[in-house]
N, C-alpha and C positions, 0 to 999 in steps of 0.2 A: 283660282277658278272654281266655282259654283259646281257644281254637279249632279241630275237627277238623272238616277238609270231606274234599278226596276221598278221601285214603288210609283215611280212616274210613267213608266211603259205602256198605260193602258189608256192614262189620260189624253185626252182629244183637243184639238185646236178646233175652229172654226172659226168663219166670218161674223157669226153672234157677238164675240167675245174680244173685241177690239183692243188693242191693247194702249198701255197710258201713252205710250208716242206719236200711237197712230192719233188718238184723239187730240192731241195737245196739235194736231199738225192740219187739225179741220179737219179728218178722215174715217171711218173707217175700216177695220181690215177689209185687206182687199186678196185674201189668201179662196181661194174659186172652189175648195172642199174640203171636207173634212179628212184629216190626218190623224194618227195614228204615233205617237211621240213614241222613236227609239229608244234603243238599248242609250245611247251616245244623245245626253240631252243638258248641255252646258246652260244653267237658267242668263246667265250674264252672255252669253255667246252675242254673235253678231252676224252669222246667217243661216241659215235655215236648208238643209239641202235635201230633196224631199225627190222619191223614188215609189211609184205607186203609191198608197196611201201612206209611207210610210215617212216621217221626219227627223232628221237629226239637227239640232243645234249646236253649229260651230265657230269657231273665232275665225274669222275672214284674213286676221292677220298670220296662221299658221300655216291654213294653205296657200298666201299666199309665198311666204317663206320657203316652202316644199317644190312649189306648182309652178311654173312658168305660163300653165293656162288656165289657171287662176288667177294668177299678179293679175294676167291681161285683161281676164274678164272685168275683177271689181276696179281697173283705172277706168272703164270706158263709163261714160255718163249714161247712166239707166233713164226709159223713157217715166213717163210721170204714172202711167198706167200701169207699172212695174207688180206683181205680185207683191204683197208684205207680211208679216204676219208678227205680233211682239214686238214692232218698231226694226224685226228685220227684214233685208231682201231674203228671197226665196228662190233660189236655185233649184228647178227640176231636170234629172238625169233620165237616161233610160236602164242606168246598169238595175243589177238583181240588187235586192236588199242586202242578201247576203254578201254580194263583192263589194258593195259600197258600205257595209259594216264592217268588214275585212280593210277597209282601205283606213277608214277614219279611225278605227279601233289603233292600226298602228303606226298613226301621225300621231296621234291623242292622249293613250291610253296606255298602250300595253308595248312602246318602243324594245323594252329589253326581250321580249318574248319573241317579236318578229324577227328581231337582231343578233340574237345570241341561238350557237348551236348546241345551249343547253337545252334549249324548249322546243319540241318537238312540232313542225307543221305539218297538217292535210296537206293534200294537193289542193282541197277546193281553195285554203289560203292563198296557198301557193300560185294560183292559175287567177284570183282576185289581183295578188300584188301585179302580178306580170301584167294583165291586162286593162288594170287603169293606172299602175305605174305608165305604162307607153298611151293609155288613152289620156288623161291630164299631166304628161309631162314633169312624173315625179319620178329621179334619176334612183334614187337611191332605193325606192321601193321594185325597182325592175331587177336593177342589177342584185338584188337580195334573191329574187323569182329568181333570177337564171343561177345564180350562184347555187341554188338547192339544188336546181334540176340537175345540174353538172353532175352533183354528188351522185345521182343515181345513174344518170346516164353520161359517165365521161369519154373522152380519148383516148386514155390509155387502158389498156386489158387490166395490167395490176389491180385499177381502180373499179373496175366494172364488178359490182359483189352481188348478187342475189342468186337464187335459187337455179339459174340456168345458167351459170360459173362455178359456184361452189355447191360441193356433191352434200358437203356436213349440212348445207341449208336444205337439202331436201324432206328431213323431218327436224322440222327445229324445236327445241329445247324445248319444254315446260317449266325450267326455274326461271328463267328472264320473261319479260313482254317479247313476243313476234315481231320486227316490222321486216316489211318483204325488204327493204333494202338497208340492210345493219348498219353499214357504214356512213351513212347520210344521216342529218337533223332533220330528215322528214317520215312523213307515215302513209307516203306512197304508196300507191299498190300495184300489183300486174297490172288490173282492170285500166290503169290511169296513162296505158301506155299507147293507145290511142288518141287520146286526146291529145299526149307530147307531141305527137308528130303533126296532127293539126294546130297548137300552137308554134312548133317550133315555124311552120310551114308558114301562119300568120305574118310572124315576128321576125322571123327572117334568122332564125338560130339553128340553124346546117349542123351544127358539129355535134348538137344533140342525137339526131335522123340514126346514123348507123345503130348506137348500143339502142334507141329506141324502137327500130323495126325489126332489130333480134328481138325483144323480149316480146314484141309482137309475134312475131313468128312461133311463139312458142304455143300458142293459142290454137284451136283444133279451127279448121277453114271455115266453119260456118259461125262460130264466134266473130271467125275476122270480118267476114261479110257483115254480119248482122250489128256490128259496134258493140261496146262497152257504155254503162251505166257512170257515171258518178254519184260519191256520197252525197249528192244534193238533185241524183236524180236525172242527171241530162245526158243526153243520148249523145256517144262520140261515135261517129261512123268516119272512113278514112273515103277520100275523095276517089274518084271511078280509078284515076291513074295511082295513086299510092295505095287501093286494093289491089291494083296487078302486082306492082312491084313488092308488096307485100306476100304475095301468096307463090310469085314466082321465089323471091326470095328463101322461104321456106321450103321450095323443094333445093333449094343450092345447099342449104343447111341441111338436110340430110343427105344429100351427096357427103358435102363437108364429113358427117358422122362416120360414112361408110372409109372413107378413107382414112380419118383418125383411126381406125379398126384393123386394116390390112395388114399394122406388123402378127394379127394372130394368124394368117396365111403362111409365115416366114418359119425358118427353123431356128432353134434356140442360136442364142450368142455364141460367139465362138469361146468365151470363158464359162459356159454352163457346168454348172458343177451336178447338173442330175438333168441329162436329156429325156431320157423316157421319159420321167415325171414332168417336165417340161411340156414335150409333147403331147401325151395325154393332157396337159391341162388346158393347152390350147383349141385341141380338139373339145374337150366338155364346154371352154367359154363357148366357142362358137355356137355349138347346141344353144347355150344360154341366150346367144343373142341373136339368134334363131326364134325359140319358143317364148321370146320373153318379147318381139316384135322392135329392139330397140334398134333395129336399122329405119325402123318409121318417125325416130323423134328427131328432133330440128335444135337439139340441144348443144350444139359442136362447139361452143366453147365450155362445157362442163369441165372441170380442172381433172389432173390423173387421178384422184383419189377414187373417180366412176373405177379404175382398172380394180380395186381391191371390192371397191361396194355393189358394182354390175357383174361382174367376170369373178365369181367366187374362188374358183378353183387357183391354187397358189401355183407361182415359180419360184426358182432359186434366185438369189439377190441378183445375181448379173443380169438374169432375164429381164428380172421385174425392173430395174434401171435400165437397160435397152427399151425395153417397153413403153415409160414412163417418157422416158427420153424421144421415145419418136413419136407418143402421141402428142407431147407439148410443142414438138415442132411444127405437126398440121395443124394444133389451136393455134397459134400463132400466126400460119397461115391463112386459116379462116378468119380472124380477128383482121387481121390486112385486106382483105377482100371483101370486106360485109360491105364498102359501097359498090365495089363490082356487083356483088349477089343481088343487093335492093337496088340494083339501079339506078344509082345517088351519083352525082358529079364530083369531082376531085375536091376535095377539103381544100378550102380558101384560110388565108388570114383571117385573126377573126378581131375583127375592128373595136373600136376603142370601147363602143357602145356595146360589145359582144353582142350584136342585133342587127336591126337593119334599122339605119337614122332615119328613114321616110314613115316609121311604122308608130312613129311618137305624136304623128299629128292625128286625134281626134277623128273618128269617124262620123 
């Protein structure tokens, strides 16, 4: 395969500049403007697939390999008035340049990048692959999208790791790179957790929704109102009914908080090896989380290590395992109840397509 990306990226096609097939065929180009030749410019390719001014040349025979709605488009007999341009057809989309360079980049180009949890993806990849994976019918590019998003917002609590679970990610390191969600191959971020829930909403993938409208929740209410931005600029707002359930949500999560809280109401264990000190300690947390306003945050599944890094003031090891012990049993409670809190319907099987099979046919 031939290949011209940057030094070619500026050069233009036009209907001037006919190429030797068109002429050979009595014609010429019949391409209706001038283009602007991609990142993804195969010179031997065989079509042409062109999104605002923008064109990439590809081999017809790859996506049809990939595509289901590709096969179908290049078997169907093109009329004679067809776009051309180079001796190829000319396929115009409506996606963004960017999610159609994202798509072709990893049929094409860089397979081991989008495939492997060595190499790290944006969301905006990430939300590319998902959304012309199901818009052209390419299996393997979706279930890659969902497979990330799992990572950051899964089913089970163990798996759910960023900054509103674990207390150590609230200042993180300066020897490592940051990413908000450690354990995933993505470079996620808070901001990107509205928009989860508008695609999961799309696509028909429910079991994202819970860990994705906690970490919404984490967001001060006129955030949530107002949407989040993407790295590429686009505006996520949650729709009139998942801004209720959103912001109701978030006062259930501080309820949640307040009750994670109440063993510091209680008197020491009964194997306390130093009650006054005990007692006084729970008296000063309280102060703490009092003056420090943390019955306002909506953080309630933050792990027990908040009891040593919020509530400064020590107990004796029994306490502090009693302690420990009974806050991890209301996160667990809360972690069970986040579709009660957002308002979410009981968690279904999640089908072969981990999606919804209707969401694959093209808009």
């Amino acid at each position: 395969m031939e290949t011209s990306t940057t030094a070619t990226k500026k050069r233009r096609i036009d209907d001037e500049s006919p190429s030797a097939a068109d002429a050979s065929n009595g014609k010429s180009g019949t391409l209706k403007d001038t283009i602007e030749r991609g990142r993804l410019w195969f010179e031997d390719g065989s079509v042409i697939m062109v999104t605002g001014n923008v064109g990439f040349k590809v081999y017809k025979g790859i996506l049809s390999q990939h595509s289901d709605f590709f096969r179908d488009m290049f078997t169907l007999p093109q009329p004679p008035d067809s776009e051309t341009s180079e001796g190829c057809p000319v396929v115009r989309v409506s996606d963004s340049v960017e999610d159609l360079e994202d798509m072709l980049d990893a049929l094409y180009n860089s397979a081991s990048r989008y495939f492997s949890d060595d190499h790290i993806l944006t969301f905006e990849e990430i939300s590319a692959m998902l959304q012309l994976g199901y818009k052209y019918q390419i299996e393997h590019l979706r279930h890659e999208a969902i497979r990330r998003l799992k990572q950051c917002f899964p089913e089970a609590l163990d798996d759910f790791v960023f900054s509103g679970t674990h207390a150590d990610l609230l200042t993180p390191s300066t020897a490592i790179p940051h990413r908000e969600f450690p354990r995933s191959s993505t470079d996620l971020l808070l901001d990107d957790s509205i928009a989860t829930i508008n695609l999961s909403r799309t696509y028909g993938l429910d079991f994202l929704l819970p860990a994705a409208f906690y970490v919404c929740a984490q967001y001060d209410e006129k955030t949530i109102v107002d949407g989040l931005r993407d790295a590429r600029g686009v505006l996520w707002k949650l729709s009139e009914e998942d801004l209720k359930r959103c912001l109701n949500g978030k006062t259930e999560t501080r309820k949640a908080v307040r009750r994670s809280l109440q063993w510091l109401h209680s008197s020491p264990s009964e194997e306390c090896t130093s009650r006054k000190r005990c007692q006084e300690a729970s008296q000063r947390n309280l102060l703490q989380v009092w003056e420090k306003n943390y019955l306002d945050f909506s953080d309630a599944l933050l792990d027990n290590s908040r009891i040593g890094r919020e509530l400064p003031h020590r107990y004796c090891e029994s306490c502090t395992r009693r302690a420990k012990q009974l806050y991890d049993e209301e996160r667990s409670v809360t972690w069970n109840k986040l579709r009660e809190y957002f308002d979410l319907p009981p968690a279904t099987p999640v089908v072969e397509e981990e999606g919804r099979d209707d969401a694959s046919n093209p808009p």
